[in-house]
C-alpha positions as MATLAB code, in Angstrom:
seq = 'XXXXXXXXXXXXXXXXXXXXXXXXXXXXXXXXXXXXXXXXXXXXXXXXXXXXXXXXXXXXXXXXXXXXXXXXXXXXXXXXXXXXXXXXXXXXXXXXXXXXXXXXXXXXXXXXXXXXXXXXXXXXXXXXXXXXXXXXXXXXXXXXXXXXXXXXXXXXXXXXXXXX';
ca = [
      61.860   89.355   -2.415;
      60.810   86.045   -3.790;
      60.207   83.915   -0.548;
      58.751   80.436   -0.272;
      57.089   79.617    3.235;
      57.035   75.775    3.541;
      53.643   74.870    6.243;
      50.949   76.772    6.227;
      50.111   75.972    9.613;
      49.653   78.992   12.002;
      53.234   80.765   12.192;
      53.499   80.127    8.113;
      50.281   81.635    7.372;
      50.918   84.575   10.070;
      54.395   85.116    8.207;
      53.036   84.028    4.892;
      50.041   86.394    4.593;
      51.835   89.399    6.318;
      55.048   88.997    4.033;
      52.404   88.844    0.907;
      51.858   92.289    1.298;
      55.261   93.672   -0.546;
      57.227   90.220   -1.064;
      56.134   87.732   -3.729;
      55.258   85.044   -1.171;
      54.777   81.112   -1.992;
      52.745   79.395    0.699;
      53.883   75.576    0.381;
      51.919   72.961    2.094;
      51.039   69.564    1.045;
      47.555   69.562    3.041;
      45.083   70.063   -0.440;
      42.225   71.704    1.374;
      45.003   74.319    2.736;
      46.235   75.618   -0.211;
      42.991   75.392   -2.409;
      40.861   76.956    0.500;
      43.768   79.917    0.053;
      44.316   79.869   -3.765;
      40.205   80.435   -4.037;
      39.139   82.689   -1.126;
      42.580   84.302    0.172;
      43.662   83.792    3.723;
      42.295   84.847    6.731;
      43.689   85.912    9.922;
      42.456   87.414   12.904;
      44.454   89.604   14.563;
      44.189   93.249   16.640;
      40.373   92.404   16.894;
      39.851   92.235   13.297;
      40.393   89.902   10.069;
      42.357   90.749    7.309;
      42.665   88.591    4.212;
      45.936   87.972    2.917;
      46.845   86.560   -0.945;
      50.047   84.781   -0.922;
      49.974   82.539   -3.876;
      49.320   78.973   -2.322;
      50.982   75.725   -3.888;
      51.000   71.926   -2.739;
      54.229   71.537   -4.987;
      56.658   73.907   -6.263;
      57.561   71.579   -9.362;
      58.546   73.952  -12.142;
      59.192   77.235   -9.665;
      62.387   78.648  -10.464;
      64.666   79.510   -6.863;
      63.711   81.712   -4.676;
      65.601   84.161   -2.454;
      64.563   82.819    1.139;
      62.797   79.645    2.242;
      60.842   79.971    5.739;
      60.807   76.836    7.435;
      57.647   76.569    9.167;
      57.160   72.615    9.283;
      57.476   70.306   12.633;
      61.001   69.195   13.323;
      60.493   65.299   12.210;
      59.319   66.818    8.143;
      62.701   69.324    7.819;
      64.510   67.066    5.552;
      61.731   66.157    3.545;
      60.133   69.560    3.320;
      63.387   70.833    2.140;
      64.085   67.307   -0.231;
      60.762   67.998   -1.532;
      61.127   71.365   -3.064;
      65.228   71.250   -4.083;
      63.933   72.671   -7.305;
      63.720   76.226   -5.529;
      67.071   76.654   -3.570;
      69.413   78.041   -6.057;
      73.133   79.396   -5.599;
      71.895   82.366   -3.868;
      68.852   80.906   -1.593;
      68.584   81.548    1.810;
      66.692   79.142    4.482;
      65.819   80.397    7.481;
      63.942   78.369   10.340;
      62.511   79.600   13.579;
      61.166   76.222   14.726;
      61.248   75.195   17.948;
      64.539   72.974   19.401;
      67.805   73.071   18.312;
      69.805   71.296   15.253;
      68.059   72.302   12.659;
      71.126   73.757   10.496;
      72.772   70.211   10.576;
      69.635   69.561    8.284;
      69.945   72.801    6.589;
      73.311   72.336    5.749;
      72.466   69.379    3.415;
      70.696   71.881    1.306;
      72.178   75.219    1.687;
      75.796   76.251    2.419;
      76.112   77.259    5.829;
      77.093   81.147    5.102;
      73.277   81.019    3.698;
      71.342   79.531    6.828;
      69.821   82.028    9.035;
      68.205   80.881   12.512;
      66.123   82.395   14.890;
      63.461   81.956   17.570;
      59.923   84.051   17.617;
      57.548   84.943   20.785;
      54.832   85.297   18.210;
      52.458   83.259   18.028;
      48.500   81.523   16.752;
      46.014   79.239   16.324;
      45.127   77.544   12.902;
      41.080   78.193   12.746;
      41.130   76.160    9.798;
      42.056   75.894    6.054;
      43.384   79.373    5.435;
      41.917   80.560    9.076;
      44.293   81.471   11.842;
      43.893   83.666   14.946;
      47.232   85.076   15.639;
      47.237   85.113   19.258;
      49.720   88.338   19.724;
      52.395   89.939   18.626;
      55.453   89.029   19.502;
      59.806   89.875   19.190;
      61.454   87.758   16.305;
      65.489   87.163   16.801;
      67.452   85.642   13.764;
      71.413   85.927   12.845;
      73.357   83.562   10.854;
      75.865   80.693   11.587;
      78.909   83.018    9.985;
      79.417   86.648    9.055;
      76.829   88.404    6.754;
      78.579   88.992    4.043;
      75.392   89.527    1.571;
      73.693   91.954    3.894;
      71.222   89.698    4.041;
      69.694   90.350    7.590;
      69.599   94.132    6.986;
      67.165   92.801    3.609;
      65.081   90.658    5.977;
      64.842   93.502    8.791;
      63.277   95.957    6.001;
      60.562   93.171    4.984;
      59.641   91.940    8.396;
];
């Protein structure tokens, strides 16, 4: 899959770099030092009592990126709207946006982007600690629950159960 993770905070960079291993993964973050401490040295996180570097290709703007197949929405409530305004150029007709930020309401904002059979939410126990630029410690493993606001018609969960 061809998925674009907007914030490479802690949770983006824990789903970023672990989706990078067989998904063509976009980190998206508008911090510079982020993405260029990524795009040069990889990133790192610390997990199980080890590191592991992960290569996600890192990007402060996805100007020119043709759609992807899922957006991860990995930004603090107040930036939704622009983190999604920002980067229209890669939801297509068959994009996905998921979110598993904390609170509720988030697929009002969604739903200004995406249709709402193409919105997936959830909630994650996981969870870290940004270290740095391209550093997290991810502070456990924990259960991920997503479904959609209407029936799956694509079979779109059973794709996103395989690659998580």
């Amino acid at each position: 899959m061809r998925i674009a993770v907007i914030g490479a905070g802690a949770m983006g960079s824990i789903y970023g770099g672990h989706l990078s291993q067989n998904n063509d993964v976009y980190l998206v973050d508008t911090a510079a030092p982020i993405v260029e401490q990524i795009a040069q040295n990889g990133l790192k996180i610390e997990e199980n009592g080890g590191e592991t570097i992960y290569h996600p290709t890192a990007v402060t703007t996805t100007e020119g990126m043709e759609p992807v197949d899922l957006i991860i929405l990995f930004v603090k409530s107040l930036y939704s709207r622009s983190a999604l305004g920002g980067n229209k150029g890669i939801i297509g007709p068959d994009t996905y946006v998921m979110t598993l930020q904390n609170g509720s309401g988030h697929e009002d904002i969604i739903k200004d982007y995406v249709p709402e059979d193409h919105i997936i939410i959830g909630t994650t126990n996981d969870n870290g600690a940004v270290l740095g630029p391209g550093h997290v410690r991810r502070g456990g493993v924990g259960e991920t629950n997503i479904g959609m606001l209407t029936e799956d018609k694509d079979g779109i969960l059973s794709k996103l159960k395989e690659n998580f």
